[in-house]
N, C-alpha and C positions, 0 to 999 in steps of 0.2 A: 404607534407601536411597530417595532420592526418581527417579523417574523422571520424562521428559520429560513424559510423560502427564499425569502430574500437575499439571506445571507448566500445561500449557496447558489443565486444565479451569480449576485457579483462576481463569486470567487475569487475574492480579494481578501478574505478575513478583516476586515475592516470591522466587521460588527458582532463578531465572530467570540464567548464567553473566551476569557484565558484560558482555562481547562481545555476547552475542547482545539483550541488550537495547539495547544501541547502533546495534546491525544493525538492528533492530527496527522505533527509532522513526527511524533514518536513512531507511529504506525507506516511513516512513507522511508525513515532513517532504518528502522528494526527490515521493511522490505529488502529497501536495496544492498544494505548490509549482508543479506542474507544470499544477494544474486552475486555478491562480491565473492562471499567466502566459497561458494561455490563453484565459482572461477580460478579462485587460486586450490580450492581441493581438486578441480579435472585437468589442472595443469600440472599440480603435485605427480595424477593420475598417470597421465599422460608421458611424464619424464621416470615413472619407476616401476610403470605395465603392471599396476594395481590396479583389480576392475572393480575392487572394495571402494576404492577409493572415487573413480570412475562416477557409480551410483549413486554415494552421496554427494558428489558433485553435482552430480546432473538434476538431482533430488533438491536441493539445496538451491540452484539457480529457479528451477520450476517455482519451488515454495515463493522466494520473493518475487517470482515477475506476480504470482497471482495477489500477494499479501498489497502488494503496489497498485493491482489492478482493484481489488476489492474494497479497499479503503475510496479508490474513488467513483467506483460502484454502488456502495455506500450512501456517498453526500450524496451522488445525484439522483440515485432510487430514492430516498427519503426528500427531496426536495419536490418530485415528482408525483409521492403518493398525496405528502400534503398538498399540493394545489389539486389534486383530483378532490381531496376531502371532502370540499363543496363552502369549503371559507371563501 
């Protein structure tokens, strides 16, 4: 039987349910997406000396670096608690 653990030392998605690889990379595209648009709102910013704009920018970069960090904070915290488990 393959355990989660497993899955997530490989990290290859190899054994990986389809859902949750979906989930996966929805969660790392919806991240960086979100470090994108915040790049182009603090350059919008930037070119028309809106600090409205400025904030969500900067807001909006922060959001996806953490939403990118946390998804694989995530796998790896949960692959971690399971092998403590005591299986």
């Amino acid at each position: 039987m393959i355990r989660d653990e497993d899955v997530i030392k490989n990290n290859n998605g190899k054994y990986m349910k389809p859902h949750e690889k979906v989930l996966y990379w929805l969660a790392i595209v919806f991240g960086v997406a979100l470090a994108i648009a915040g790049i182009v709102m603090l350059a919008i910013g930037l070119s028309n000396s809106n600090p409205m704009l400025w904030g969500w920018g900067i807001g909006l970069i922060v959001a996806g670096i953490i939403e990118v960090i946390g998804v694989g904070l995530l796998l790896w915290t949960e692959g971690v608690k399971k092998n403590k488990g005591g299986n």
